[in-house]
N, C-alpha and C positions, 0 to 999 in steps of 0.2 A: 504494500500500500504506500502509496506516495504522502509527503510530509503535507501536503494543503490539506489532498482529501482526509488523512487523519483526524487533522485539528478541526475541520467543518463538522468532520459524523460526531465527534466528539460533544457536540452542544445539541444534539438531536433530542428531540421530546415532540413525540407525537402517535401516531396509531400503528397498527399492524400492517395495514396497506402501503401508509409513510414509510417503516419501516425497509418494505419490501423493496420499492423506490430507490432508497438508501443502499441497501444491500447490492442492489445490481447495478449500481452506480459505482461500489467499492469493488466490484467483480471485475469490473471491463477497465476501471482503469481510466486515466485522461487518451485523447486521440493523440498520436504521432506525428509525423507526416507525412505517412503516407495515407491518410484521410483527405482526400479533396478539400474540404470545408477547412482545413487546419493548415494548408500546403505551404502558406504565408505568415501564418502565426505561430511560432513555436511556443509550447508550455513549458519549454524544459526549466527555465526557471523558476516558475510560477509554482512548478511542482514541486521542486524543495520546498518552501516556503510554507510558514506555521500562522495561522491568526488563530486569536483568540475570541470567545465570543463577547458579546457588546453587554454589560451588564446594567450602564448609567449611559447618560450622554453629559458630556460639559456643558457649561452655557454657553452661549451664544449672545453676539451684541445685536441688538434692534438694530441698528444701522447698517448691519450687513443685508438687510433684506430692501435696502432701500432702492425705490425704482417698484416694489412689488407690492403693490397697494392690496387691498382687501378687496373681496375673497382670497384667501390663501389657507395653503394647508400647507402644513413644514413638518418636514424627518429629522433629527438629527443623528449620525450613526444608528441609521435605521429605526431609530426611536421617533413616536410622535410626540412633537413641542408643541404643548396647548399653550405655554407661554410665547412664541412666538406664531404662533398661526392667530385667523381670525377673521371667523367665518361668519360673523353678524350682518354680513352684507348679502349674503348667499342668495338669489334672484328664487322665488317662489316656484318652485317644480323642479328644483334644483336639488337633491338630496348628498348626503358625505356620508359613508360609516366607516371604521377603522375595519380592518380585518379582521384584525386581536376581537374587536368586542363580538364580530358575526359566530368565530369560529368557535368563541366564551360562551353564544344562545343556543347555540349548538343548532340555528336554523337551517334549511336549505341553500342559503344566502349566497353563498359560496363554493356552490355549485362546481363552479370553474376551475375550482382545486382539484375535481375529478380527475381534469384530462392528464394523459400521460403521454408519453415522447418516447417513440421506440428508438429512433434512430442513435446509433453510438456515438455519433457526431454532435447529438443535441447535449452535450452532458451540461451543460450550465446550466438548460433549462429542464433536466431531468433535477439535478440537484436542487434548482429553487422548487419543483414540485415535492420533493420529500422535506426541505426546509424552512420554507415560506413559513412566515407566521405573523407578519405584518405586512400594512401596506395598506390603499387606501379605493374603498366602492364609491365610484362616482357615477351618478344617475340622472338626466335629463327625462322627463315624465315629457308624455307626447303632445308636441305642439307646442313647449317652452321656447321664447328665443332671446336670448341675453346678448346681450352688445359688450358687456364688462367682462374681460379677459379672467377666468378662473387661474391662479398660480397653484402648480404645485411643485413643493421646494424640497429639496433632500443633497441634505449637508452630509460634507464628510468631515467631522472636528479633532484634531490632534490631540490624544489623549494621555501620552506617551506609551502607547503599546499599539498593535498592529493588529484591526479588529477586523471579521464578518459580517455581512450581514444581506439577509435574501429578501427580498419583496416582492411579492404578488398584488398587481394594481388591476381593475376592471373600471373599464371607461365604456357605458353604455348610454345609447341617444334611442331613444324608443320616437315614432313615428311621428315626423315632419318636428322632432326638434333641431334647435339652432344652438350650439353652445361654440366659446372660445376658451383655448385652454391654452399655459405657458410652463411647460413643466422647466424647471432647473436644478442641474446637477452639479454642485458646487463645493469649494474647498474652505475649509477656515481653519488656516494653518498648516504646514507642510508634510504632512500623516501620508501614512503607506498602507491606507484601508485596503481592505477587497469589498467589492459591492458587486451586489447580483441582483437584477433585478426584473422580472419579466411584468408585461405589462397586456392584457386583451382592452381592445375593442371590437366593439361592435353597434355597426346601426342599423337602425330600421330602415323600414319601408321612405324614402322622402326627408332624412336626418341629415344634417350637412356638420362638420366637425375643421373648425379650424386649430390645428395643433402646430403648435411650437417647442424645440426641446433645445435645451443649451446644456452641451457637456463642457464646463472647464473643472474640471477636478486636479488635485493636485500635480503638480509632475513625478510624484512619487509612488500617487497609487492605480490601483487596476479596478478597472468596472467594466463588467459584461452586463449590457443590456439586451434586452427581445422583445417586441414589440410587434403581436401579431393580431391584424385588424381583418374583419370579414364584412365586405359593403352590403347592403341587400338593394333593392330596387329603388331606381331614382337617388341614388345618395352620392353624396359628395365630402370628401374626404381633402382636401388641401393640408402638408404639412411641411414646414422646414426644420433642418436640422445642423446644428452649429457640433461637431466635432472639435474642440479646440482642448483637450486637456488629457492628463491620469499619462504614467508610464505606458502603462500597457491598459487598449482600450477595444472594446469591438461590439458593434452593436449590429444586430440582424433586424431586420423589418419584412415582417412576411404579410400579405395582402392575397386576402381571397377577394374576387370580384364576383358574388355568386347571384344579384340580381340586376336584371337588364336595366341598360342604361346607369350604372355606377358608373360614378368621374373618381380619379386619383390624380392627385397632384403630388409628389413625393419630392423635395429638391434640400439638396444639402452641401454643405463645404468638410472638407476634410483639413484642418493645417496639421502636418506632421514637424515641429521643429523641437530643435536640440536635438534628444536621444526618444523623442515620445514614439511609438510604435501606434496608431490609428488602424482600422479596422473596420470595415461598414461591407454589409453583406443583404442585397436586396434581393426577395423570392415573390414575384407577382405572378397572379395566376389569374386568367381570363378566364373566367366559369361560362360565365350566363350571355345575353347575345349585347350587341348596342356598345360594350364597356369599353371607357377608357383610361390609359394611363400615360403621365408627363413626369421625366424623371428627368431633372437638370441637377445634374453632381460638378461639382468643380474642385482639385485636389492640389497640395502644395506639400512639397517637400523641400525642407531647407537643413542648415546644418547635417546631424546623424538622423535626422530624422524617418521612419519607413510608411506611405500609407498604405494601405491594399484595399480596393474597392472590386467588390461583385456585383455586377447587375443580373440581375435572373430577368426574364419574363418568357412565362410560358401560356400560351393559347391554347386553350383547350380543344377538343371536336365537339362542334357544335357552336364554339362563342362565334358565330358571324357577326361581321360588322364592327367587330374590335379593332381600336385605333389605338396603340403603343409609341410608345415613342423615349428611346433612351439618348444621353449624354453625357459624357464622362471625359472632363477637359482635365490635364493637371498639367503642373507645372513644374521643375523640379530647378532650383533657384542655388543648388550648392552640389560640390561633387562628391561627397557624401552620405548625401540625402536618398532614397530609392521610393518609385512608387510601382505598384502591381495591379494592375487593372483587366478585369474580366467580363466585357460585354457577352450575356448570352440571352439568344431569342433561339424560342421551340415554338413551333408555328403547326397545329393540327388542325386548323377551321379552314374553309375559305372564304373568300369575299372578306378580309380582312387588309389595314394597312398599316402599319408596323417599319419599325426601323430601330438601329441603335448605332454606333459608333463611341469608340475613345480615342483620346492621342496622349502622350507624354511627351512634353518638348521646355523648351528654353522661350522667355520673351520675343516678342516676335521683335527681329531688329529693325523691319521696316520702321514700325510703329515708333522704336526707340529713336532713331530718327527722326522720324517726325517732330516728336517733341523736344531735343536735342537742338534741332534747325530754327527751334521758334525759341532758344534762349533757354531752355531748363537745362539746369548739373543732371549729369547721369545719373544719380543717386536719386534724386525725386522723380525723375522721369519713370525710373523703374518702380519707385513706390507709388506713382499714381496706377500705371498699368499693373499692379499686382494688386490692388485694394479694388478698383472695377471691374478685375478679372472674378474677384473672389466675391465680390457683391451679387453678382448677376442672381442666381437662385433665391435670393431675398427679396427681387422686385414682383414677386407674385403674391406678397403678403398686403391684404386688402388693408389693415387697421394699422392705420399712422401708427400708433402709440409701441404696436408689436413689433413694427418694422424698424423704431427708432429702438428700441431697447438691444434686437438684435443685431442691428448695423455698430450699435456701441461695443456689444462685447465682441464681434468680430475688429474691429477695429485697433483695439485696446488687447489680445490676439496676437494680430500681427505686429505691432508696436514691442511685443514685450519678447517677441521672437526674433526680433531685431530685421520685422519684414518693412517695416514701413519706420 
């Protein structure tokens, strides 16, 4: 048995089914590389490595959350901070419950803890199903439409020891609601957490979902994320996602499109600088007929830094009329730095149109040019083309307030990566 997965079974407390989970989790072992899924990411470190479980969380300053008005819900090392959340403002048909208290009623409530993940490759998200045990039910009742951005915040605080911790979130929009959401993933203090966190949605029939997620977590620790959404009929899904932190980091987004006429928008940045290793792994899957998907990634690697991006999208038989569409630009700004990119389309319908493409390259010199010939130092000329190169994905975000907050932290980003 490997030194993580020791220390994680080690905090286990739960049922016999859980258990089981656990157990075959401890049987197979972390993936190699030779797992496809893994080919890019090596554990070999990770697998030494001992955490502890989280027993308190430190405090936390009020000022750190600044920018993130109410409604909010906040974690800290996986813990919920009723001193810093505050959810008095919560829009009427809007509901919150902890997972701790569903799993405490012992009601059906949570449901979702059922599913299980055969594949060997899913072990993070095998382990958060036998370890979950917090985390947060967010519920949209049908026909809600809020205009006021929901936050949900999950700190990682420096404790002086090296903690776990797994979360299971359910973000559900039941028929023709509207909600906006800003999840962040954040550091307070230079801690070498592990975080595991998986995440379901799902919407109804006519449910539209704007989501935002901001990873800067520390440069010292690791977080796997998974975030697997299933559209139903007429819905629309729009989200962006700011990768900017943690040593080692990888987040999967898997997307069922199973009723006609779902829209997705998925679009995100990767920065990979210093030594950070980045990670983002997309599985879209065209069910039902009419669906579409818009995936604009754009990636940067500087100093030692590695990113690796997979785009999946697979059409099913039968999805007629599916309109896909992938993009995968990256940049690689030092000769040090590596990026790995996996455009794949699987196409079983007809009457479908679809496309994808990546590149890896250096500033375009024309361009540098350009702006060189009208008076700019090379040095800004290249930090203005690398800050609009990396904005692009951002300009699909409809609400001023969302789009400024996340233009800041990419910004502030690249600045500290010494890109701009």
């Amino acid at each position: 048995m490997s030194a993580l997965l020791d220390s994680l079974a080690s905090g286990f407390h739960g049922d016999a089914a859980r258990r089981a989970v656990l157990d075959d989790v401890l049987r197979d072992g972390l993936p190699g590389p030779r797992s496809e899924a893994w080919k890019y990411t090596s554990l070999r470190a990770l697998e030494r490595r001992g955490f502890a479980m989280v027993e308190s969380a430190p405090e936390i300053g009020i000022e750190m959350l600044a920018g993130m008005p109410s409604p909010r819900i906040v974690f800290v090392n996986g813990l919920y901070s009723p001193v810093l959340s505050a959810t008095d403002e919560l829009p009427r048909g809007v509901s919150l419950q902890l997972l701790s208290e569903v799993l405490a009623a012992g009601t059906d409530t949570a449901r979702f803890l059922a599913r299980r993940f055969e594949r060997h490759d899913e072990i993070f998200a095998r382990l958060n199903a036998a370890l979950a045990s917090e985390g947060v039910l967010l519920r949209a009742e049908a026909g809600v439409d809020t205009a006021k951005p929901l936050h949900l915040v999950f700190i990682g605080a420096d404790d002086g020891a090296d903690r776990a911790w797994h979360l299971r979130n359910l973000i559900e929009l039941r028929e023709e609601a509207k909600l906006s959401l800003v999840e962040h993933h954040l550091a307070s203090g230079a801690h070498a957490h592990f975080a595991n966190s998986l995440t379901h949605v799902h919407l109804a029939r006519g449910a539209a979902l704007d989501h935002a997620r901001i990873q800067h977590e520390s440069e010292r620790a690791t977080s796997f994320l998974r975030t697997d959404a299933v559209l139903g009929r007429d819905t629309q899904y729009r989200r962006t996602d700011l990768e900017l932190g943690a040593a080692l980091s990888r987040h999967e987004l898997n997307v069922r499109l199973e009723g006609d006429n779902a829209r997705l928008t998925a679009n995100g940045v990767l920065l990979a600088g210093g030594k950070r290793h980045v990670d983002t792994r997309l599985g879209i899957e065209h069910i039902a007929r009419d669906t579409s998907c818009e995936l604009t990634w754009r990636g940067l690697g500087t100093g030692r830094g590695r990113a690796v991006f997979h785009g999946g999208i697979l059409i099913r038989e039968g999805a007629d009329g599916s309109d896909a569409m992938l993009s995968n630009k990256n940049l690689l700004l030092s000769e040090g730095a590596e990026i790995d990119t996996q455009p794949v389309l699987e196409i079983h319908a007809d009457e479908v149109k679809a496309a994808h493409g990546a590149t890896v390259g250096r500033l375009d010199a024309n361009a540098l040019f350009y702006l060189r010939s009208r008076g700019l130092p090379e040095d800004l000329a290249q930090q203005l083309l690398t800050a609009a190169f990396c904005r692009e994905p951002l300009m699909q975000i409809s609400d001023a307030t969302v789009a400024a907050l996340l233009t800041a932290q990419l910004d502030h980003a690249l600045t500290t990566a010494g890109v701009t």
